[in-house]
Phi, psi and omega in degrees: 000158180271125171208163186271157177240131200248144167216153186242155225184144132037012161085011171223178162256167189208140186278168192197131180257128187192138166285127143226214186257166164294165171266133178257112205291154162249203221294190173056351194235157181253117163286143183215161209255097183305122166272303185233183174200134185277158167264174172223190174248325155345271193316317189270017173251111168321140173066036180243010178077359190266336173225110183286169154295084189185225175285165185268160206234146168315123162243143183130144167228344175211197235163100142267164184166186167250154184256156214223019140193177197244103161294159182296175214024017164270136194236160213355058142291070160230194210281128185126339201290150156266144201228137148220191183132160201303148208197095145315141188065060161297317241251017173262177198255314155222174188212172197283169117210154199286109168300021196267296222281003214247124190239114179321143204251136177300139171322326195273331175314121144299179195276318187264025159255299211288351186272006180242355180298288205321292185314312226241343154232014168290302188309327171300321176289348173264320185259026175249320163297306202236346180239280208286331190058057158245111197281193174254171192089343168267151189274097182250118158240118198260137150292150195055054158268029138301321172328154180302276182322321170309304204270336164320293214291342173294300180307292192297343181276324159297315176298007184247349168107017180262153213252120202240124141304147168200116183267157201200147150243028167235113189263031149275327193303307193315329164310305204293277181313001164282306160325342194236021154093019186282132193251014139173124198257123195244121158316088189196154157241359191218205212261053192219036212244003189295274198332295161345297179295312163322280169344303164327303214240054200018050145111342171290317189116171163287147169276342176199146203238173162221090199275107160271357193260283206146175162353286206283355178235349153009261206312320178295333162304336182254005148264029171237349176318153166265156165317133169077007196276165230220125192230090184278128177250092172295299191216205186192072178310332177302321202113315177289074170316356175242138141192165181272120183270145184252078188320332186283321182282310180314315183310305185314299210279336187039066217265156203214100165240144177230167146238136177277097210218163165212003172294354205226005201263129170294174197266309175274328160330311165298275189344284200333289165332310237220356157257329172287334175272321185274348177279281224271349183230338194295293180332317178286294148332330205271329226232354181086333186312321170257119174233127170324109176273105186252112177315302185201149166228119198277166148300156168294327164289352216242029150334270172309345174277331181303300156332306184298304186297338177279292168334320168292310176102028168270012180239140196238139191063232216237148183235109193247156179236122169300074235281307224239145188272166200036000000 
């Protein structure tokens, strides 16, 4: 079968096209035939920790498609089904999946909404749900909402009745994200959006915060906090890995910081994750109140231009790659 290969290098990562065999499930696992597969941005930013320096590695992290066989013990599975869910080797004609992690794709979905789902709203749901606790009428601010994950956490945060901030440094993405209920967009790439929020949010703060940029907007995010707000750090597109934390405030403020991560998480620990995203957002996907915003979708050949393009930061929600034709 044909599927990509990722290696990381010299501070950039590079795609690799290669014939190999199919995979056969082992116990627990679903083989499936990909139709589609989402990019993240992780996996292709060298030194973001997800793709190391060495040998090269299976690429793609999520995924839809049917499943078209059964490792032993596994239940209510058959062949035919449409599945989606985090799918290491995504980036293939087929792939492996845990069947704890494998979520029946709801009908109004297409193969390229339901392949943009898995990673990225398992990850809102542990940090707006299961880490953040956020309800409705509380304030959520993301940094980066442009983003695949920027623009889920906006969506799910309106499906949960909660009020969203969001920084960008393009105010067409904002615009755009406005259509999806963002009740205000502040025009920024760096750490000078606290006031702003305040204003917004009389004088209170955000109840959660969602740091997508890193390091370099860190302090201003626990200053844009509300008394008791709660501060997710996903990633860190700056780059920037250090930053000073302001002890008088986490102290004043009784302030909550976490990460949101899934590299260090155990196969039930995902599980978990992946029964908590089809109880508290899937329902919400299923009924239309959330539909996955996908920017643009390539051929399976034209990979590496999907890449190059994710890179340019010019894409607002999810960028998919299309395995199988129609």
């Amino acid at each position: 079968m044909q599927s990509y290969w990722i290696q990381a290098s010299a501070g950039q990562t590079t795609l690799e096209r290669r014939e190999t065999p199919q995979p056969e499930p082992g116990p627990g696992q679903l083989l499936v035939r990909m139709h589609a597969a989402g990019l993240n941005r992780g996996e292709f930013i060298a030194g973001h920790g997800l793709t190391k320096p060495g040998a090269a590695k299976p690429a793609g992290g999520e995924g839809a498609g049917e499943v078209v066989k059964l490792g032993t013990g596994v239940a209510g599975f058959t062949p035919g089904m449409r599945v989606m869910g985090r799918c290491p080797g995504a980036f293939a004609e087929y792939a492996l999946m845990d069947a704890r992690e494998a979520v029946p794709i709801p009908e109004r979905l297409s193969w390229e909404e339901a392949a943009g789902i898995p990673l990225t709203f398992m990850v809102v749901h542990d940090m707006l749900v299961a880490q953040g606790k956020l309800v409705a009428g509380e304030w959520l601010l993301v940094t980066g909402i442009s983003s695949g994950v920027g623009v889920a956490a906006l969506q799910t945060a309106k499906a949960l009745g909660a009020k969203v901030i969001g920084t960008s440094g393009s105010d067409d993405k904002l615009a755009q994200l406005k259509a999806l209920g963002l009740d205000l967009g502040i025009r920024t790439r760096i750490g000078d959006f606290c006031d702003t929020v305040m204003q917004a949010t009389d004088g209170k703060g955000a109840n959660l915060v969602v740091n997508n940029v890193g390091g370099s907007v860190f302090a201003e995010c626990v200053r844009a906090l509300a008394f008791q707000g709660r501060l997710a750090t996903v990633g860190y597109l700056d780059g920037v890995l250090k930053a000073e934390i302001d002890i008088e405030a986490l102290h004043a403020k009784r302030l909550v910081l976490f990460g949101v991560s899934n590299k260090l998480r155990s196969a039930e620990q995902r599980a978990e994750s992946a029964r908590g995203f089809v109880a508290d957002i899937l329902p919400a996907i299923a009924d239309g109140r959330i539909r996955p915003l996908i920017d643009r979708t390539y051929a399976f050949d034209e990979l590496p231009a999907a890449k190059a393009y994710m890179e340019s930061n010019a894409h607002l929600g999810k960028i998919v790659i299309r395995m199988q034709p129609g």
